[in-house]
Structures are given as C-alpha cells and as structure tokens.
C-alpha positions as CSV (number, residue, x, y, z in Angstrom):
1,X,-5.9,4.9,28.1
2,X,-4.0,5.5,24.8
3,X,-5.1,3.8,21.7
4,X,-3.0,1.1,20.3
5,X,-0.6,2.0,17.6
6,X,-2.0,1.5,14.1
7,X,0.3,0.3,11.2
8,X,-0.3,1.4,7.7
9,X,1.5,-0.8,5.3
10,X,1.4,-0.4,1.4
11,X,1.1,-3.3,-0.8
12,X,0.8,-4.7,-4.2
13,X,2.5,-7.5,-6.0
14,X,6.4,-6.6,-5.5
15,X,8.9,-8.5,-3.9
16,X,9.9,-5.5,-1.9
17,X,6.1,-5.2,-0.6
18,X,5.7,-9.0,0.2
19,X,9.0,-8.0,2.9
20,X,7.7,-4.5,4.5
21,X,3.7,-6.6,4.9
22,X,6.1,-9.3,6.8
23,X,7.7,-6.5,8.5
24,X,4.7,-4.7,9.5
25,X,3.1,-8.0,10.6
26,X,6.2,-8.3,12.6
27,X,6.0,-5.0,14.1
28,X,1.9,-5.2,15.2
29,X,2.6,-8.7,16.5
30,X,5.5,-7.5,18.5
31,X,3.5,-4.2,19.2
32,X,-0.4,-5.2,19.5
33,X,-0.7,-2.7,17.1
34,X,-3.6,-2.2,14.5
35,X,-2.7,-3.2,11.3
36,X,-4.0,-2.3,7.7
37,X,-3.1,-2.8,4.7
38,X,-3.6,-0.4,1.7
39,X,-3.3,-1.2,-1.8
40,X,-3.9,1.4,-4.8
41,X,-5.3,0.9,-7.8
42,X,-4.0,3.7,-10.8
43,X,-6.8,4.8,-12.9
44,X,-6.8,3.5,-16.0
45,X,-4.8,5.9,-18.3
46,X,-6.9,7.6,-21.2
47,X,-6.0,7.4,-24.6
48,X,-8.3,9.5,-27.0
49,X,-11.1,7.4,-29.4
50,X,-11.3,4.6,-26.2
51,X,-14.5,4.7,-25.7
52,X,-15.8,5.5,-22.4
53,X,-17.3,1.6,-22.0
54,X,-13.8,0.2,-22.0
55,X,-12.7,2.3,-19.9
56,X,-14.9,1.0,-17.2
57,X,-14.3,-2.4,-17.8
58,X,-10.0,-1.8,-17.3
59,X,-11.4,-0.1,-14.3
60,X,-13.2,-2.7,-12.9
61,X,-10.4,-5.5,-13.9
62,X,-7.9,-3.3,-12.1
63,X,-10.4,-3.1,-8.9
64,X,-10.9,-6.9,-8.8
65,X,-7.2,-7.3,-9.6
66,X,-6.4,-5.5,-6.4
67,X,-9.2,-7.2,-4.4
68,X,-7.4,-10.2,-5.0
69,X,-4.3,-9.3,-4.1
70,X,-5.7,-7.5,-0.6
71,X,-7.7,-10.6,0.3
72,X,-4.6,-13.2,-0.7
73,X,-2.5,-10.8,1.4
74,X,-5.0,-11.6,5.0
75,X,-5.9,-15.0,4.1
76,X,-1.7,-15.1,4.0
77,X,-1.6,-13.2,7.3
78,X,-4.6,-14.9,9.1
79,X,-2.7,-18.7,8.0
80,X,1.0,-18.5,7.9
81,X,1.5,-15.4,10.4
82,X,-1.6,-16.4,13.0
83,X,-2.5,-11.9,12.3
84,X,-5.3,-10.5,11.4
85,X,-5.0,-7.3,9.3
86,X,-7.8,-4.8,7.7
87,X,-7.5,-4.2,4.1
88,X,-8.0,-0.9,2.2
89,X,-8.6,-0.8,-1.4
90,X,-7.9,2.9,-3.3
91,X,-8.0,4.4,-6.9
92,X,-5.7,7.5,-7.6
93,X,-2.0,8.4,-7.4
94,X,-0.5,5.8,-4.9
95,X,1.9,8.7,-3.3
96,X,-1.3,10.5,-2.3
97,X,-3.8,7.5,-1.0
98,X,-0.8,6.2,0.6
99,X,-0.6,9.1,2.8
100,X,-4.4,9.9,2.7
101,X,-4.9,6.6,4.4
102,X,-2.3,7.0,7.0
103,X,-4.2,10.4,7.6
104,X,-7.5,9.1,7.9
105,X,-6.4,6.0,9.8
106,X,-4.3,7.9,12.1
107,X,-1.5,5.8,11.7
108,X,1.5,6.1,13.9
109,X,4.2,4.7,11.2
110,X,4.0,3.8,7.6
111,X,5.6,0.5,6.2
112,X,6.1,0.6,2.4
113,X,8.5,-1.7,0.2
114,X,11.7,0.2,-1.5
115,X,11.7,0.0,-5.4
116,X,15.1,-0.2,-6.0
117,X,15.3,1.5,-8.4
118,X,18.7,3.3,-9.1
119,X,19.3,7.0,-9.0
120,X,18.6,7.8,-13.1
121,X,15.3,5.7,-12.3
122,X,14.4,8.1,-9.2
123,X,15.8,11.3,-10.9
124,X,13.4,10.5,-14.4
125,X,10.3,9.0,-12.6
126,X,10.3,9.6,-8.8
127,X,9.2,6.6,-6.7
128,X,6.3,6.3,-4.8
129,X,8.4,5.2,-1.5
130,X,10.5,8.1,-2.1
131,X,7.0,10.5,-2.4
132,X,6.0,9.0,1.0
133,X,8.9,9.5,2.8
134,X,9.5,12.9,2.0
135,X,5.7,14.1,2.7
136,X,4.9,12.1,5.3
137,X,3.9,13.6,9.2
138,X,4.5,10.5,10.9
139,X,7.6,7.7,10.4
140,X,8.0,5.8,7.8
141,X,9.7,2.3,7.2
142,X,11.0,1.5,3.7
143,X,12.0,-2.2,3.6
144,X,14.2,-3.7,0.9
C-alpha cells in the first residue's frame, strides 16, 4: 500500500502565507494527505561589540516568536478548517530548511506563499519562493 501524500507548506506572518496554508489545508483535506507546516526562524544577524548574551536572548525571542505563530497556525486549522496539521519549527536560511524539510519529510509537493515582490526586488534580493522553486525535486505551489 502506498503512503499517503505528505504536504509541506511554508509559513510565517504574510498575507501570501496565510493563502498557500489555506491552500494546502485544501489540498490534504481534498487529498487525505499529511500535512506540515514549517516555519523558519533567521539567525539573528551579528553586528560586532553585541555581546554574545544578547544575542541569545534575540535568539530565543525569535524562537518563541515563531512558536507562536506555528501553534496559532493549528489551533486555526484544528477550529476553523476541522485539520489537523504537524508543525516544524527551523533556524537558518529559509530557502534551505524549506527544502531540507521537504527532504527529510518526504514530501510529495511544496506549498509556499509568493512575495510579490516586482522584478528589481527579485533581481537585487532573490526571494525565498523563487529559491524553492528553482531547487526543488518535487512540485511546488506558489500561491498569491
């Protein structure tokens, strides 16, 4: 018997990322896939004389910060969508965790939220959607 499909979806406090969860949610319910939700939490950038203390402390704001927003995000599914979704919470470069987790997950499709940002944006700073879709193995959904 095959295993069900798994769903990785990407998410953190965007507009964009509130659509592709209520996509993926959409897709596993549609599915009866596996879904699981992965947010990533940058490192917190180091600037010379911060002392190393502080820097643990922006850490740790940034990793409860994003354990909010995970467990908002199933309490949200669990109530309003009747889904229950697993939750992932990474530190690093969003790009590669995204795609890390869809790895080690063995996900079959990744959903992430578009930035929008306009061609200047993407040609200057890249996008993290963009990043995904072009290393990804497996399909993956950008939702606007």
């Amino acid at each position: 018997m095959k295993r069900p499909y798994t769903i990785l979806v990407a998410v953190d406090q965007s507009e964009n990322a509130k659509r592709a969860l209520k996509t993926a949610i959409w897709l596993a319910k549609s599915t009866g896939a596996r879904l699981i939700a992965v947010h990533v939490v940058p490192p917190p950038p180091v600037a010379e004389g911060v002392a190393p203390t502080t820097l643990e402390r922006l850490e740790k704001a940034y990793l409860s910060m994003g354990s909010r927003i995970l467990a908002d995000l199933a309490w949200e599914a669990g109530t309003k969508h009747g889904f229950k979704i697993e939750t992932l919470l990474e530190t690093g470069d969003a790009r590669e965790k995204i795609l890390a987790a869809a790895k080690e997950n063995s996900a079959d499709i990744i959903v992430i939220g578009s930035r929008g940002m306009g061609r200047i944006g993407r040609l200057l700073l890249g996008s993290v959607s963009q990043s995904v879709v072009q290393n990804a193995r497996i399909p993956v959904l950008v939702v606007k």
